[in-house]
Every structure is written in C-alpha cells, then in structure tokens.
N, C-alpha and C positions, 0 to 999 in steps of 0.2 A: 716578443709580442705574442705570436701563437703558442710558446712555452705557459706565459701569462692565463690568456684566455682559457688553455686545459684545465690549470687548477681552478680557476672560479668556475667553470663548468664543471668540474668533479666534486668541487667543493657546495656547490648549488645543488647538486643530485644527490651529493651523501643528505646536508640538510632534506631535501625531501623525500628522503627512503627513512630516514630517520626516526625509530619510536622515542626517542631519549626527548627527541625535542618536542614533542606534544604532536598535535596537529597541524604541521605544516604544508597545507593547499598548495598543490604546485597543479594548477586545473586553469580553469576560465573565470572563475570566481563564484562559479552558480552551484546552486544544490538541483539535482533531479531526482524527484518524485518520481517510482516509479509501481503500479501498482495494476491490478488484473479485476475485472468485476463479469461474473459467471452467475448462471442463469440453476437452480437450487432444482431440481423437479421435487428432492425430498423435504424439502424446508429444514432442514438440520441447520444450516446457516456452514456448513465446511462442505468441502469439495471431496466428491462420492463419483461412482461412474458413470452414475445417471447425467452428473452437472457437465456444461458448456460454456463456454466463455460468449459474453456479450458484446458482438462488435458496433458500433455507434455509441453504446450505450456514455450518459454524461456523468462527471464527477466533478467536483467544485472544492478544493481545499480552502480553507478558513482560519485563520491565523489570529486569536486576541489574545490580547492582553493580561497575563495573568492576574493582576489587581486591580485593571478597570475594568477589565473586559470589555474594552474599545475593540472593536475589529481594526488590525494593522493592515492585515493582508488577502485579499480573493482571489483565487486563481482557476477557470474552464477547464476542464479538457474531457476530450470526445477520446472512446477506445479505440484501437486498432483492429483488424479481421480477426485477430486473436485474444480480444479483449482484452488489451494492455493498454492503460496509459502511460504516459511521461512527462509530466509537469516540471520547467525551469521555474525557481526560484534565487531571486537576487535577495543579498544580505541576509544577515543573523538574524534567527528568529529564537534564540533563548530565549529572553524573557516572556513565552509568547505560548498558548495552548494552540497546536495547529492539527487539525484532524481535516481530513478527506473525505465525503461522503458521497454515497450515490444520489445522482438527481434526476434521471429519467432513462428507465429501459425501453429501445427501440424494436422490444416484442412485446403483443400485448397480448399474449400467452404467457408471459412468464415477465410481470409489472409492479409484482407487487412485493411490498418489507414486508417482513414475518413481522409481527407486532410484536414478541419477543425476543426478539432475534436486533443484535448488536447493528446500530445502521451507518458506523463510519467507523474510520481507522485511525487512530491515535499517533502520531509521527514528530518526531522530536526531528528538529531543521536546528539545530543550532549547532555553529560552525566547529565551535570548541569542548565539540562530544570525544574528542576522544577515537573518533571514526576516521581515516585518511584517506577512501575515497568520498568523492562527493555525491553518490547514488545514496538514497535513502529508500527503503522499501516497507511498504504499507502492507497491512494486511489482506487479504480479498475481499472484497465486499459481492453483495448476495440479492439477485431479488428472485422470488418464485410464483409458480402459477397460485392460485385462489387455492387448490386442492394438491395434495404429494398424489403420486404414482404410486399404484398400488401395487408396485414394483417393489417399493422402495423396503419395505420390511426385509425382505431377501436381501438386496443389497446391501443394506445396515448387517444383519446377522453373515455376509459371504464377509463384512470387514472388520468383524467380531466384534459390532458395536449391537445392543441392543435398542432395537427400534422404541420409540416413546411411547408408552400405556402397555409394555412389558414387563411388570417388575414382577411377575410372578411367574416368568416364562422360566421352564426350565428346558434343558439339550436332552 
C-alpha cells in the first residue's frame, strides 16, 4: 500500500514538473494578478529615480469578451506600502481582453494620467498559456503631478535617455 501511494505521488509530481504535458496546474486553481502602480514626478510613464510606489492607491481589472465585449469579469484591489497589488482570479479567461487599470491615487500631488501616456496593462489570464505557474504579472501603471520636476531632464540624460523637446541636444 505505501509502495502504491509512492508511485502515484511520483507519478503526480513528474506530471506537474512536466513541459511535455502542456500546462498542468498543480496550485489552488486561481491566477494571481500581480502588479505595482508608482507615482511618475517626470511623466515619462517608466520608472526613473525620481518615481515612488503608491501605497493605497486603487486598481480595477476588467475582463470582456472578445466578440461581444460583454464585461465577464471586475475585480478591486488597493496597493500595498510598496505599491503592489495582488488580485486572485478564478477560472479561464481566454476568450476574454482582460487589462488592469489605475483608478484613484491616494496623493493628490501626484493624481494625475499623463493624457498620453498608456493608462492600463494588458494581461492575458488564460489557464492554457503555456505559463506553469499561476502568477501573472502586469506592467506598472503610472499617475504624476500636473507638472515633471525640473529635476527630471538630468535624470533622463544620467539614464541615457534624452529628455522630450531635445531632439537637437547634442553631448
């Protein structure tokens, strides 16, 4: 009997280490969202030295339908001190556009979407990606003050990126 029980437990554990078999979950059955939303002072929309993670701040993933664009699925989440969230998700969301966006920063020094600037993160939840764990990771999302730091030209040029309304700067 305990001879038994080994192999089905070896045999259960190769299946889930296993790439041959596709994607076999061997978890709780949930996907977790996990994702960071930081506070821009340069409005660049990426993370620089100047930026800070936003802790309260809210995000809302949204989940429809790719042909009807029914909304399937909504899901809260408030960040952490380190401006993380972690959204659980039950069931496949293949057939399904699911993106995460910011919905209110709890500074209101630093509140606002760049109005060119990308304002959610695009996340494929479906179970038969190909991926074997179950963490799914989002890109950062971004809000900033009304005006960048006039800091921020230096900063951009100390990370070799040139600051916007330079294209004739030379070294």
């Amino acid at each position: 009997m305990a001879k038994t029980f080994s192999v089905v437990a070896l045999v259960a554990t190769a299946l889930c280490l296993s790439s041959i078999i596709g994607s076999a979950y061997c978890h709780d059955g949930h996907l977790h969202l996990i994702g960071q939303v930081f506070c821009d002072p340069c409005r660049v929309s990426f993370e620089t030295t100047a930026s800070y993670p936003l802790a309260g701040a809210q995000v809302k993933l949204v989940c429809t339908n790719r042909t009807s664009g029914v909304v399937k699925e909504t899901i809260q989440g408030t960040t952490d001190d380190k401006g993380a969230y972690q959204l659980t998700i039950d069931g496949d969301h293949a057939d399904e556009i699911c993106e995460v966006e910011a919905i209110k920063s709890p500074d209101p020094q630093c509140s606002s979407l760049v109005p060119e600037a990308i304002k959610n993160a695009r996340i494929s939840l479906a179970r038969e990606s190909g991926v074997a764990i179950p963490d799914r990771f989002a890109n950062p999302l971004f809000y900033s003050p009304e005006k960048s730091l006039e800091s921020c030209p230096k900063i951009l040029l100390d990370m070799g990126i040139l600051p916007p309304g330079t294209d004739d700067f030379y070294y």
